[in-house]
Backbone as CSV, one residue per row, in Angstrom:
resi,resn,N_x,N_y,N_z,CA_x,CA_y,CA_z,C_x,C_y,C_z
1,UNK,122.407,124.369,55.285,121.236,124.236,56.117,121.091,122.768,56.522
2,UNK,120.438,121.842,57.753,120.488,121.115,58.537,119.419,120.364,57.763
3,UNK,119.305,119.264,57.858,118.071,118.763,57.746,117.064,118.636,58.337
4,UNK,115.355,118.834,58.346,114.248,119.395,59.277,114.358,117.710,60.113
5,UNK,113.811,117.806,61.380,113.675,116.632,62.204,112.523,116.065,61.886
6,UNK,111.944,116.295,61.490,110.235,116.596,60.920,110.202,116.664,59.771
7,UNK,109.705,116.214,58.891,109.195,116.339,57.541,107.931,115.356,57.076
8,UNK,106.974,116.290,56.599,105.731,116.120,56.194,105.422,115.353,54.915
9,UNK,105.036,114.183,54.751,104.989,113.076,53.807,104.161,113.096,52.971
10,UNK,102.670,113.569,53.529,101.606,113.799,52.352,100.895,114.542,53.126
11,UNK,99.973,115.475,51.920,99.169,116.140,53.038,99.925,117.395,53.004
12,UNK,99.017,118.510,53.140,99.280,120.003,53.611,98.559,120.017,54.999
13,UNK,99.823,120.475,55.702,99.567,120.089,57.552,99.124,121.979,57.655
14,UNK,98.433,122.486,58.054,98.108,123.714,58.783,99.123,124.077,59.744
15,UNK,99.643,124.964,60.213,100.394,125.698,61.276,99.492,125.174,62.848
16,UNK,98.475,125.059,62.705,97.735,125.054,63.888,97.924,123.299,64.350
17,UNK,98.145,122.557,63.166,98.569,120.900,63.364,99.819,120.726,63.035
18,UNK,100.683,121.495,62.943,101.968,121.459,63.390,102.553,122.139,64.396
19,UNK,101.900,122.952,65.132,101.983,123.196,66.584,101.411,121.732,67.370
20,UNK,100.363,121.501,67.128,99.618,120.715,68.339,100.638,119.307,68.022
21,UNK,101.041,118.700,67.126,102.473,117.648,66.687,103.859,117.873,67.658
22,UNK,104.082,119.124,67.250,105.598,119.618,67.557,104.759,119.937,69.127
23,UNK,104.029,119.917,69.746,103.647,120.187,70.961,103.125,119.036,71.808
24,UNK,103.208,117.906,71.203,103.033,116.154,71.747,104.629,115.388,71.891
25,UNK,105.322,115.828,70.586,106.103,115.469,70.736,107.612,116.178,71.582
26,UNK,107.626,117.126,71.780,108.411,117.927,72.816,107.709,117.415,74.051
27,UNK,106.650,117.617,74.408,106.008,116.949,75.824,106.368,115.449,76.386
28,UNK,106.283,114.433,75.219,106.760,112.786,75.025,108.403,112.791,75.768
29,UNK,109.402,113.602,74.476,110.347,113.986,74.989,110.900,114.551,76.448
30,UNK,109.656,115.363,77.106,110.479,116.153,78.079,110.208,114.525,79.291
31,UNK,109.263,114.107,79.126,108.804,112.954,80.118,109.853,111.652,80.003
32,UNK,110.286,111.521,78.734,111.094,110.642,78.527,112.796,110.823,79.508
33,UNK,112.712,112.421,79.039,114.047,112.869,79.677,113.261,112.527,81.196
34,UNK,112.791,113.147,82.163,112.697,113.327,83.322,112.158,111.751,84.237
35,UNK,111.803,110.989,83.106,112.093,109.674,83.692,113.176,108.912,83.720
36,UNK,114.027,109.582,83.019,115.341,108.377,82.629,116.002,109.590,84.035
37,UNK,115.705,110.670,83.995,116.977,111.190,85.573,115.917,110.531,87.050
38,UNK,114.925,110.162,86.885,114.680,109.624,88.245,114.549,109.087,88.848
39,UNK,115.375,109.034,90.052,115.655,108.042,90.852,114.992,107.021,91.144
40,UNK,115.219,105.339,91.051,114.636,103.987,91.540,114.366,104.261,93.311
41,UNK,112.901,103.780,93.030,112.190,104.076,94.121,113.005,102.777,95.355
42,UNK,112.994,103.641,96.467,113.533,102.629,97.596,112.866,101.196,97.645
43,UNK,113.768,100.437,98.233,113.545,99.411,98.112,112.430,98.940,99.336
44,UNK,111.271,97.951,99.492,110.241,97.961,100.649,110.735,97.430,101.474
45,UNK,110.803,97.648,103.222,111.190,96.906,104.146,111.296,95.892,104.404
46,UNK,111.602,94.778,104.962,110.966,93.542,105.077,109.815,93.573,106.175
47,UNK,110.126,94.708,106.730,109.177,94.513,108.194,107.601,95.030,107.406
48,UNK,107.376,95.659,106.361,106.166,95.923,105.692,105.885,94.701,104.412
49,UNK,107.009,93.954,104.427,106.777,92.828,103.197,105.950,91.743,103.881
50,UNK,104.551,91.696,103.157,103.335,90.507,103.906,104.120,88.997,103.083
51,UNK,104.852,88.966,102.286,105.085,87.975,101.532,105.851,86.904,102.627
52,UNK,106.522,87.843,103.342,107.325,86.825,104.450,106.203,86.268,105.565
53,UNK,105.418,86.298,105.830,104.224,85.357,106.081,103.760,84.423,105.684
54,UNK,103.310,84.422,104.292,103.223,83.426,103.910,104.117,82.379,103.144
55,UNK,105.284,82.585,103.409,106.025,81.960,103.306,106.621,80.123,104.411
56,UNK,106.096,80.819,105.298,106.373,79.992,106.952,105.067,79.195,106.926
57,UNK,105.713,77.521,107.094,104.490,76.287,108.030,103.938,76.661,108.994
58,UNK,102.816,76.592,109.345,101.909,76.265,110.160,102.981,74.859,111.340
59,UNK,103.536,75.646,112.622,103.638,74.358,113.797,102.562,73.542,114.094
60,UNK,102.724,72.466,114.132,101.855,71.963,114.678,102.666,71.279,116.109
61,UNK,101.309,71.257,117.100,101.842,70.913,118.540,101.296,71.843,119.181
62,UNK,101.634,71.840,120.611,101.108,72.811,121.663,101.823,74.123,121.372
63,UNK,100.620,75.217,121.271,101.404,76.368,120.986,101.114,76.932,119.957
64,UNK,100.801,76.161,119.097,100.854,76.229,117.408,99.930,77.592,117.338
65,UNK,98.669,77.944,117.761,98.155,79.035,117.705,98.571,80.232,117.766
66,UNK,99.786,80.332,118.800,100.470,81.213,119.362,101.205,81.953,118.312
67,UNK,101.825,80.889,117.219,102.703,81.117,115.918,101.792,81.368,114.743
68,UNK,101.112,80.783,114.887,100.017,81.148,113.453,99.816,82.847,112.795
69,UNK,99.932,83.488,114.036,99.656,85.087,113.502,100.838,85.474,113.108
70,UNK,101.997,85.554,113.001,103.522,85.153,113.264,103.718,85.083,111.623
């Protein structure tokens, strides 16, 4: 016979708290599995990345307004 995956340390656990246990931890598990198969979310456009805005000087000179929204 195998050894239990589970074993109870102290304490007389009820059937009804070793369901609701063995029923957290199968759930933990199934999330664990179904995050490790899913796919890395696409990567963001640059044309939706605001970061490249503020990245860029302010021209100064004639015009400069024109570039500011830019």
């Amino acid at each position: 016979m195998s050894q239990p995956v589970i074993r109870i340390e102290r304490g007389a656990a009820t059937p009804e708290e070793l369901a609701a246990v063995l029923a957290v931890v199968t759930a933990r598990a199934a999330a664990a599995a179904a995050a490790a198969e899913a796919p890395a979310p696409a990567p963001a456009s640059a044309w939706t990345d605001r970061a490249r805005t503020m990245t860029r000087t302010p021209r100064v000179g004639a015009g400069a307004w024109k570039s500011s929204a830019w």
